[in-house]
Backbone as JSON Lines, residues from 0, in Angstrom:
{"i":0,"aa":"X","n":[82.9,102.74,117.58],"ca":[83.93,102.64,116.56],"c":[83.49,101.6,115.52]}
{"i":1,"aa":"X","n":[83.5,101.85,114.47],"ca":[83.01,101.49,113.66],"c":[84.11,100.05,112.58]}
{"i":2,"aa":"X","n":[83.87,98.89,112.03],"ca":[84.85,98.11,111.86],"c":[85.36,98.45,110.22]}
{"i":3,"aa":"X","n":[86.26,97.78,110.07],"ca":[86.87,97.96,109.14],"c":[87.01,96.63,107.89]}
{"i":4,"aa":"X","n":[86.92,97.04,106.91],"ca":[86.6,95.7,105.65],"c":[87.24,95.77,105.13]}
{"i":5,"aa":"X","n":[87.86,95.08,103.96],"ca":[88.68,94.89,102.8],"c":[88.57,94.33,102.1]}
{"i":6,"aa":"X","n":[89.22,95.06,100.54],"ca":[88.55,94.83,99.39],"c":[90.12,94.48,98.33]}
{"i":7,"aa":"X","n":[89.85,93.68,97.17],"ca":[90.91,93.59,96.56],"c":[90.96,94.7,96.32]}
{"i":8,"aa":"X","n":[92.5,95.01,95.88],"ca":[93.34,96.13,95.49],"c":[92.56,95.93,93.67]}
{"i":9,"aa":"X","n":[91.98,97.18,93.03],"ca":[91.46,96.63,91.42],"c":[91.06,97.87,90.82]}
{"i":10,"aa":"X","n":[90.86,97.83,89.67],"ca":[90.86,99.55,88.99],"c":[90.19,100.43,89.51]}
{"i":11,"aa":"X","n":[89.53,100.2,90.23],"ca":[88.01,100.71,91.02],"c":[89.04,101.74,91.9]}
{"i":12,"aa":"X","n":[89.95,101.27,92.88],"ca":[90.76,101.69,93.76],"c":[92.29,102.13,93.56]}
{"i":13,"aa":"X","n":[92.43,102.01,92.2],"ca":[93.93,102.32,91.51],"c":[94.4,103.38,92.08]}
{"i":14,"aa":"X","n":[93.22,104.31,91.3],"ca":[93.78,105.87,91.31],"c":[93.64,105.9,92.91]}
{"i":15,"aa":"X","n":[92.82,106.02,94.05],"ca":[93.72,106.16,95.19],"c":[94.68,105.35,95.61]}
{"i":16,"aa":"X","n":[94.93,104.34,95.48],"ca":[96.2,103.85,95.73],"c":[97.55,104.23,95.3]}
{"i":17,"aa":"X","n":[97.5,104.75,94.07],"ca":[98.77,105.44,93.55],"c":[98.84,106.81,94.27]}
{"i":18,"aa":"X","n":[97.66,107.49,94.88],"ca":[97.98,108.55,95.56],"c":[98.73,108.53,96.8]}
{"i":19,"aa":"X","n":[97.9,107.16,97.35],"ca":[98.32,106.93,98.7],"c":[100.15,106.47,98.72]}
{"i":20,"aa":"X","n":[100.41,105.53,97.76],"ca":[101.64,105.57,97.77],"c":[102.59,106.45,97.79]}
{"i":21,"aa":"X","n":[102.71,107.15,96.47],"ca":[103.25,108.57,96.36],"c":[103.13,108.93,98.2]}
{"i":22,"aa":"X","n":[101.85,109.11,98.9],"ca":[102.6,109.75,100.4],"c":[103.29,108.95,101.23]}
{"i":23,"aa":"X","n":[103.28,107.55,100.7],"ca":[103.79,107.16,101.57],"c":[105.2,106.5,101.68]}
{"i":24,"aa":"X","n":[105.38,106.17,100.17],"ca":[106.46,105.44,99.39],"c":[107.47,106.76,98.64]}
{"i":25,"aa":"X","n":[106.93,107.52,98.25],"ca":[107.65,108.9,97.44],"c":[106.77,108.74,95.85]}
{"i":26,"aa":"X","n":[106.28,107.1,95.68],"ca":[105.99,106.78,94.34],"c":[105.11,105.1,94.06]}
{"i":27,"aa":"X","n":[104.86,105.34,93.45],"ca":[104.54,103.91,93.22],"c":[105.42,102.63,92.88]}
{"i":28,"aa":"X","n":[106.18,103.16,92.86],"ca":[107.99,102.3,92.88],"c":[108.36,101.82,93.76]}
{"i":29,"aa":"X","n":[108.41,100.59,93.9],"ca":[109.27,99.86,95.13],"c":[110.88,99.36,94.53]}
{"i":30,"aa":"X","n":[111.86,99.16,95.29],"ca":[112.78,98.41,95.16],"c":[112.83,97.63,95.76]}
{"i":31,"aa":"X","n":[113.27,96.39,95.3],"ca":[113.48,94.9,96.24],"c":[114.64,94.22,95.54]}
{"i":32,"aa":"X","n":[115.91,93.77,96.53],"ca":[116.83,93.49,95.82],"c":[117.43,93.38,94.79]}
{"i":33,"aa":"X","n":[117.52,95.28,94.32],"ca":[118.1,95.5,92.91],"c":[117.08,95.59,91.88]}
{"i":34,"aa":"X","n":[115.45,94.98,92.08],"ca":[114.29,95.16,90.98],"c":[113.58,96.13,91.53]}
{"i":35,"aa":"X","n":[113.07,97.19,90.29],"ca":[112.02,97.88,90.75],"c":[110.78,97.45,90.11]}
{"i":36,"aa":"X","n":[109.69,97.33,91.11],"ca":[108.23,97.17,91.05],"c":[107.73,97.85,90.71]}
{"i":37,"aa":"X","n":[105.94,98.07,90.27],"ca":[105.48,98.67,90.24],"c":[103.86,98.26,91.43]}
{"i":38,"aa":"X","n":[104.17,99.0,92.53],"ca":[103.26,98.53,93.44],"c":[101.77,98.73,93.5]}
{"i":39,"aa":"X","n":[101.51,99.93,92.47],"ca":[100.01,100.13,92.1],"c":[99.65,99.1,91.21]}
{"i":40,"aa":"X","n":[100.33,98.55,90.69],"ca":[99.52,97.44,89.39],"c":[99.92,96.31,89.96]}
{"i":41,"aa":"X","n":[100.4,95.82,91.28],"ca":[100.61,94.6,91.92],"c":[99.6,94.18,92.96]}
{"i":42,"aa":"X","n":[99.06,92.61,92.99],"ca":[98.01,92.66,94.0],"c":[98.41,93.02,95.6]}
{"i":43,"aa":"X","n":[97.05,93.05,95.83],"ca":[96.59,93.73,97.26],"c":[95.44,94.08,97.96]}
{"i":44,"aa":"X","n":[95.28,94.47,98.54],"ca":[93.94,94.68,99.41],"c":[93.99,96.15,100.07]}
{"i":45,"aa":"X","n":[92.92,96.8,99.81],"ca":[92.58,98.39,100.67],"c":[91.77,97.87,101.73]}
{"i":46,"aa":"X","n":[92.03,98.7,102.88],"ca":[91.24,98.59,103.76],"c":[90.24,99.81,104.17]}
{"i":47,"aa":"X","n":[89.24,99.81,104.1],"ca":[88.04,100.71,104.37],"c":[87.78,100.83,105.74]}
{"i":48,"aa":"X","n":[87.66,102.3,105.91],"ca":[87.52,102.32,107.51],"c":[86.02,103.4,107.3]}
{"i":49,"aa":"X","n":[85.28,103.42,108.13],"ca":[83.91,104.43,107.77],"c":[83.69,104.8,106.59]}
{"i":50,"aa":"X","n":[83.77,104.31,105.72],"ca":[83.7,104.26,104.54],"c":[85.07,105.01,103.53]}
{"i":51,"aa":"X","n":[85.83,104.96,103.88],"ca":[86.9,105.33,103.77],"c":[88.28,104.83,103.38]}
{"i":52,"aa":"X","n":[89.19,104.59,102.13],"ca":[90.1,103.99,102.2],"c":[90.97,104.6,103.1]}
{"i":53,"aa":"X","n":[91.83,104.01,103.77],"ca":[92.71,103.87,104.99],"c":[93.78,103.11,104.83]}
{"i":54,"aa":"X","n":[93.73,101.83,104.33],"ca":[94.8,100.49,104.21],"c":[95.34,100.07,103.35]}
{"i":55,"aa":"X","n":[96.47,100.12,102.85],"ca":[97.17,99.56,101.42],"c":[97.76,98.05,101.46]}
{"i":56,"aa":"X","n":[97.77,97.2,101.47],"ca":[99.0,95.99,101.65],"c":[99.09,95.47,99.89]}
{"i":57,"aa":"X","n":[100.13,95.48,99.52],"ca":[100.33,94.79,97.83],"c":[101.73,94.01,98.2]}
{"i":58,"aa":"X","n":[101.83,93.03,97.38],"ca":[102.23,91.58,97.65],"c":[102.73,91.0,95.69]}
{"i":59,"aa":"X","n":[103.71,90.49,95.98],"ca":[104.08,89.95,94.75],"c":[104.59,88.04,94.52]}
{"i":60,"aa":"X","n":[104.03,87.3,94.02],"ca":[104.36,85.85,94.24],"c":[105.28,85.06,93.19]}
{"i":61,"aa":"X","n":[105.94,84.62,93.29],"ca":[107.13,84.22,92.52],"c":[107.52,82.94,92.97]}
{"i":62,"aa":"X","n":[107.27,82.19,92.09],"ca":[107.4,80.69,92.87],"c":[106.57,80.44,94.12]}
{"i":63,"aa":"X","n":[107.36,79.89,94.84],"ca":[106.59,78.94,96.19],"c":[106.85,80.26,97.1]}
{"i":64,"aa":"X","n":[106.8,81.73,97.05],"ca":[107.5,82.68,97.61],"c":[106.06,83.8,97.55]}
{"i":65,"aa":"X","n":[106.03,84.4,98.72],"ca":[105.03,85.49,98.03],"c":[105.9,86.97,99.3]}
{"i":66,"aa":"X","n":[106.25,88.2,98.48],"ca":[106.82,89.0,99.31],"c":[105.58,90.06,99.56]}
{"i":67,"aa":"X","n":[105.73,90.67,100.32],"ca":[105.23,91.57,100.74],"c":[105.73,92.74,100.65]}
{"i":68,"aa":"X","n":[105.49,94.02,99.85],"ca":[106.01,95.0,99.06],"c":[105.66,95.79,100.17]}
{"i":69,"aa":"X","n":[104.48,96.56,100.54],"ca":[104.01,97.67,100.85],"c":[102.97,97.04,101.81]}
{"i":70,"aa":"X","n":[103.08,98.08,102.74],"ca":[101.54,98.33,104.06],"c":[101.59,99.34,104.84]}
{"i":71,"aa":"X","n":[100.57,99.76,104.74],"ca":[100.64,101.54,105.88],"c":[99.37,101.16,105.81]}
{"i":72,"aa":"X","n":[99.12,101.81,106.77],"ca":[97.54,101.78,107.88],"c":[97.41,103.59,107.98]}
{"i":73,"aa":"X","n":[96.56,103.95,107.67],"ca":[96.52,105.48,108.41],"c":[95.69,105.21,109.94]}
{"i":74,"aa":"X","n":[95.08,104.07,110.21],"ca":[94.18,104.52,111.13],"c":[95.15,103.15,112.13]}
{"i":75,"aa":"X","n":[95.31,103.91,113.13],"ca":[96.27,102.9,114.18],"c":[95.18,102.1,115.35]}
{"i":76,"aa":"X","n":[95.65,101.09,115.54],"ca":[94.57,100.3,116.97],"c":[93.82,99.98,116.58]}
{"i":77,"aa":"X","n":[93.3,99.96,115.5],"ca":[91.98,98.67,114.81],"c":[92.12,97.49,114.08]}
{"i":78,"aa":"X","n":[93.03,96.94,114.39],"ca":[93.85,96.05,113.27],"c":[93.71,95.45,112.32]}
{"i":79,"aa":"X","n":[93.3,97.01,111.28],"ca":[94.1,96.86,110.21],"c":[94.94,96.55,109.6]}
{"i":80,"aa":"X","n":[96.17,96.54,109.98],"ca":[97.62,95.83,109.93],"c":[97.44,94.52,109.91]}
{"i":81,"aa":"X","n":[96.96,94.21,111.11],"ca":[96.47,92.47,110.98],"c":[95.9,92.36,110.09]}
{"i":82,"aa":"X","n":[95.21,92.34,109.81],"ca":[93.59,92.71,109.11],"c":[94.71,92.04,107.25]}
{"i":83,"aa":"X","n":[94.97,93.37,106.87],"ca":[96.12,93.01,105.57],"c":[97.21,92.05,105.33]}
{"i":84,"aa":"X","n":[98.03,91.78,106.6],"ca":[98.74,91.06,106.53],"c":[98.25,89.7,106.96]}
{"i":85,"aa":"X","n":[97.12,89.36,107.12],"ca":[96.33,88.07,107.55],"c":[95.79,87.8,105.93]}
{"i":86,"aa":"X","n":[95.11,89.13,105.2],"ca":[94.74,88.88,103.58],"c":[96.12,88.54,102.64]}
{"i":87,"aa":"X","n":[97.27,89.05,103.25],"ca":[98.07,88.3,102.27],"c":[98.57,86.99,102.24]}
{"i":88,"aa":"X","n":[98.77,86.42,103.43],"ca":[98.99,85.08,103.94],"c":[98.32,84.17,103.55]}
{"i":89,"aa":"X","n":[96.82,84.85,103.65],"ca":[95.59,83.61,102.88],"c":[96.01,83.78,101.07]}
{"i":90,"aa":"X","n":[96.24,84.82,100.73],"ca":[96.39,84.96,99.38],"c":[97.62,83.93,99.11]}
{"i":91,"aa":"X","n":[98.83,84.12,99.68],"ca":[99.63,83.58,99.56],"c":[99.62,82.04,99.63]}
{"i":92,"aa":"X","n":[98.64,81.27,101.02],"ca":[98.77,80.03,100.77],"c":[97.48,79.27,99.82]}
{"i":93,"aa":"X","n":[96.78,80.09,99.48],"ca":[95.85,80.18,98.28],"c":[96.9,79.75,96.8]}
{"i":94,"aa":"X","n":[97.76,80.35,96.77],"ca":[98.65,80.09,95.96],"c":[99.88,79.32,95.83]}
{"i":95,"aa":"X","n":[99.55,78.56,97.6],"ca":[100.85,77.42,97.25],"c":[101.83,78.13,97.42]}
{"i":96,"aa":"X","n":[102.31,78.98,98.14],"ca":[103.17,79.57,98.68],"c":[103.7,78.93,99.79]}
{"i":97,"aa":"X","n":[105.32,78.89,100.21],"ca":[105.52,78.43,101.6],"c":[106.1,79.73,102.12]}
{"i":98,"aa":"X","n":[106.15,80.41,102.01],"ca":[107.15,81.41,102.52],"c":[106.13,82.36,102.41]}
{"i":99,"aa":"X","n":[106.07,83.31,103.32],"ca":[106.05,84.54,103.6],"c":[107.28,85.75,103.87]}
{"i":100,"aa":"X","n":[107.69,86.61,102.68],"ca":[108.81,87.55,103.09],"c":[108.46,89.31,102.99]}
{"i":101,"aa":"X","n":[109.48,89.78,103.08],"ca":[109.68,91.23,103.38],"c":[111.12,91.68,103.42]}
{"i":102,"aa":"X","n":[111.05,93.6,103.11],"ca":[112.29,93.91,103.37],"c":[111.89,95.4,103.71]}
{"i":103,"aa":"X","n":[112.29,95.29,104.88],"ca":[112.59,96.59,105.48],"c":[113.91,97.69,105.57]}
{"i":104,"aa":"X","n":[113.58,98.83,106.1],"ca":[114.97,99.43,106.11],"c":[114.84,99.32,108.09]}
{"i":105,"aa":"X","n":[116.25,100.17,108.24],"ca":[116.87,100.07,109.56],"c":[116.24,101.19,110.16]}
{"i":106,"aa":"X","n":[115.65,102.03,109.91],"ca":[114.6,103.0,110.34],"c":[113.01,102.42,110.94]}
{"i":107,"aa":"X","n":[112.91,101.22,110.8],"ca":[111.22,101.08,110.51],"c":[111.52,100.33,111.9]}
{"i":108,"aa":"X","n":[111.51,101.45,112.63],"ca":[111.15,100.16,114.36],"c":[109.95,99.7,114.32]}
{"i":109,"aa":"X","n":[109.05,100.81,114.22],"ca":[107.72,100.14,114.58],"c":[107.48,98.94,113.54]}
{"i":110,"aa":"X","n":[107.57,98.84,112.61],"ca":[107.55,97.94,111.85],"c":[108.25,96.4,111.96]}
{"i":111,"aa":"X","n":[109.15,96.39,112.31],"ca":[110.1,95.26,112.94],"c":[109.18,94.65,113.98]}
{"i":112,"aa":"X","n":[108.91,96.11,115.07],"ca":[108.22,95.42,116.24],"c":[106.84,94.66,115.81]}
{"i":113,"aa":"X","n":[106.38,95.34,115.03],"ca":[104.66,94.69,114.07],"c":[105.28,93.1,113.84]}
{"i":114,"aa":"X","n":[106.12,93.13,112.47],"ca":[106.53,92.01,111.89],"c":[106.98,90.59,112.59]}
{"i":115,"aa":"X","n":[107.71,91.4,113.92],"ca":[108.21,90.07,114.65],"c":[107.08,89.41,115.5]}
{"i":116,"aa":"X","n":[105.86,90.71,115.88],"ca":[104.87,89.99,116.5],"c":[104.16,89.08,115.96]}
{"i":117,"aa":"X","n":[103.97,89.61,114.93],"ca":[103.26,89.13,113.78],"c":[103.88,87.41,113.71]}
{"i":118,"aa":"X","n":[104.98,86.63,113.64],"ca":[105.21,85.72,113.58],"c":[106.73,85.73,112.25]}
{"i":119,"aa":"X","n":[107.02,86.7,111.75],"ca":[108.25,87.11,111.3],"c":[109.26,86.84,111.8]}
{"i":120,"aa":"X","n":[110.5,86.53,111.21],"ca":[112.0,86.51,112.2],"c":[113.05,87.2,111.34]}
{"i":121,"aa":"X","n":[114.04,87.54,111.51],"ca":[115.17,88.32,110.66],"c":[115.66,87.46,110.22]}
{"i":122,"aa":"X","n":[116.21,87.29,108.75],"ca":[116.64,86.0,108.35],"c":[117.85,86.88,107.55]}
{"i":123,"aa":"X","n":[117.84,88.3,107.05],"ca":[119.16,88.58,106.56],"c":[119.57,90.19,106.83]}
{"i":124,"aa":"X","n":[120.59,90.7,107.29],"ca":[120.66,92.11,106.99],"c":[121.98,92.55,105.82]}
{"i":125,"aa":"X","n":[121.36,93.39,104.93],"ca":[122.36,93.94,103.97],"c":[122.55,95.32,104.29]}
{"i":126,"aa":"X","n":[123.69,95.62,104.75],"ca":[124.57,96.76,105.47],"c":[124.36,97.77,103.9]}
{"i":127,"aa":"X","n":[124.24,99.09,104.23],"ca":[124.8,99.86,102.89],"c":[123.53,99.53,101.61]}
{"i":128,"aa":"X","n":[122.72,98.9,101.96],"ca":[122.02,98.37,100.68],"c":[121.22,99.43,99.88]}
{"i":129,"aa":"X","n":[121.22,100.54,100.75],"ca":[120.42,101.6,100.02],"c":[120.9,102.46,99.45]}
{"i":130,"aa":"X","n":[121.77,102.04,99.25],"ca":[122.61,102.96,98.5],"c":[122.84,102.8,97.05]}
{"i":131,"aa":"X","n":[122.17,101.4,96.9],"ca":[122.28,100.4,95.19],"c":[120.94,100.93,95.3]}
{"i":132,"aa":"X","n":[120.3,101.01,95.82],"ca":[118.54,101.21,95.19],"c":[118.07,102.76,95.42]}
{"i":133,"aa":"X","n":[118.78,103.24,96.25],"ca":[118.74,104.82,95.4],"c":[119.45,104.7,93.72]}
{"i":134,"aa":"X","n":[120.81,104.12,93.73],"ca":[120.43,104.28,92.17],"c":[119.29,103.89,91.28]}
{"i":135,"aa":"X","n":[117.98,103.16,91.54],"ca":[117.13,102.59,90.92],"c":[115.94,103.7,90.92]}
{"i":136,"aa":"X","n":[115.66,103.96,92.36],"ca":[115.01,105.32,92.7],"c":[115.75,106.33,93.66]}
{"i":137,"aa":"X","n":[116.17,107.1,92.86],"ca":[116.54,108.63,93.57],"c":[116.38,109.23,94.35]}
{"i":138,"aa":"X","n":[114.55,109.43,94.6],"ca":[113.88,109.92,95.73],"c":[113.97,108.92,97.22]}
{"i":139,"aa":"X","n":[114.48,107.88,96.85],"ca":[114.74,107.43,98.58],"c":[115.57,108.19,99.49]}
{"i":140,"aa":"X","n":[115.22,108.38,100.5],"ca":[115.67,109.92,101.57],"c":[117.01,109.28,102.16]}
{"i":141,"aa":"X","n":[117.67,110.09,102.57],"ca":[119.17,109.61,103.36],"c":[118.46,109.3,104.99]}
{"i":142,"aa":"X","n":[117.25,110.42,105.24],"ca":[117.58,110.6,107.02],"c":[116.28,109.92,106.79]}
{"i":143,"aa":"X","n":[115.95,108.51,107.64],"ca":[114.5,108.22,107.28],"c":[113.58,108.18,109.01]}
{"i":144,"aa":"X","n":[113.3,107.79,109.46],"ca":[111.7,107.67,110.28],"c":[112.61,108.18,111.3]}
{"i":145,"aa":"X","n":[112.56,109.13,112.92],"ca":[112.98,109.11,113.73],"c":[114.33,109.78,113.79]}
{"i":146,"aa":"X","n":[114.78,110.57,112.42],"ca":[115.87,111.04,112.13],"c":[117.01,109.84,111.81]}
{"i":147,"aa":"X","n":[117.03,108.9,111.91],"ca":[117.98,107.7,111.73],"c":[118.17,107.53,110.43]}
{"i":148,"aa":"X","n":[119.27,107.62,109.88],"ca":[120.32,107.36,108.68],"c":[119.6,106.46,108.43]}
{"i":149,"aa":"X","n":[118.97,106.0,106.81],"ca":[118.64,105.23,106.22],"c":[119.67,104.7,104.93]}
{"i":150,"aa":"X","n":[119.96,103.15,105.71],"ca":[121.13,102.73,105.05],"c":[120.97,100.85,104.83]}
{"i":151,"aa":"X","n":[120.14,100.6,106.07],"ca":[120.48,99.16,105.74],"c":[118.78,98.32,105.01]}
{"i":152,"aa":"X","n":[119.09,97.19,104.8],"ca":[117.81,96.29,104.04],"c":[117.75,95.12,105.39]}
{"i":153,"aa":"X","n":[116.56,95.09,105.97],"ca":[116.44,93.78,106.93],"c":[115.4,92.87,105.84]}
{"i":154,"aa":"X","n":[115.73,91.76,105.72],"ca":[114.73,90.87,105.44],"c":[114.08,90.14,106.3]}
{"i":155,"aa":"X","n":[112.75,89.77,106.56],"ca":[112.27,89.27,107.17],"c":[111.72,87.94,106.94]}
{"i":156,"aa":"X","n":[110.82,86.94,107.09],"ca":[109.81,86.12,106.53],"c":[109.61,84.78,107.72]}
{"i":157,"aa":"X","n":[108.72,84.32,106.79],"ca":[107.67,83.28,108.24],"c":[107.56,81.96,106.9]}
{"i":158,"aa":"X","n":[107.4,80.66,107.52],"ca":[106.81,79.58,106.98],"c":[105.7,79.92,106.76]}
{"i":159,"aa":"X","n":[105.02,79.64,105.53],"ca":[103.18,79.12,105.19],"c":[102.86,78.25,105.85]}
């Protein structure tokens, strides 16, 4: 098995990254409390697997704050996941960041379970929240991962 590298997110890798989003996001559009992003033109890191992009993580920093927008792995058990979310952390305290955050929906078990291993804790849940950011983007689905009603916003985050 062959290892896996990573490269900044940069024009070189745009155009697949906006593809990859679109499958994985609906778009290159994120919402985060009421703002929409644009997650292809925000930094990040791809991850290359056999020569292959595979890994998305993009990240946005705002003050002493750096969130974490987006991450999907296509290739599971090589940790990749780590792998990205270890490149944003350094990015982040590269930048004088104390905080590490996120926002998930109430669908994303596996994700929760990643995040909390990861060194994450739940610090807020907004009941109903998707329902203000479908008005922002439309294409967010009602029934999301596992058939489970997609309705709530978990926030997450860790000290730098």
């Amino acid at each position: 098995m062959s290892a896996f590298r990573l490269q900044t997110l940069d024009s070189t890798t745009q155009p697949w990254a906006n593809q990859f989003l679109e499958r994985y996001w609906g778009s290159a559009a994120v919402v985060s409390r009421g703002q929409v992003y644009d997650a292809a033109t925000s930094p990040g890191f791809v991850a290359v697997y056999n020569n292959q992009p595979v890994g998305l993580v993009t990240y946005r920093i705002a003050g002493d704050a750096c969130e974490l927008m987006t991450i999907n792995s296509e290739v599971k058990g090589v940790g990749i996941g780590s792998g990205l979310m270890t490149a944003v952390a350094e990015a982040a305290r590269a930048a004088h960041c104390q905080r590490l955050w996120l926002i998930t929906t109430n669908d994303n078990l596996a994700g929760l379970r990643f995040y909390q291993k990861w060194g994450l804790r739940i610090t807020a849940v907004y009941p109903n929240a998707l329902e203000i950011s479908r008005q922002l983007k439309p294409g967010i689905p009602r029934i999301g991962l596992d058939g489970i009603p997609l309705r709530d916003e978990i926030v997450l985050e860790m000290a730098l």
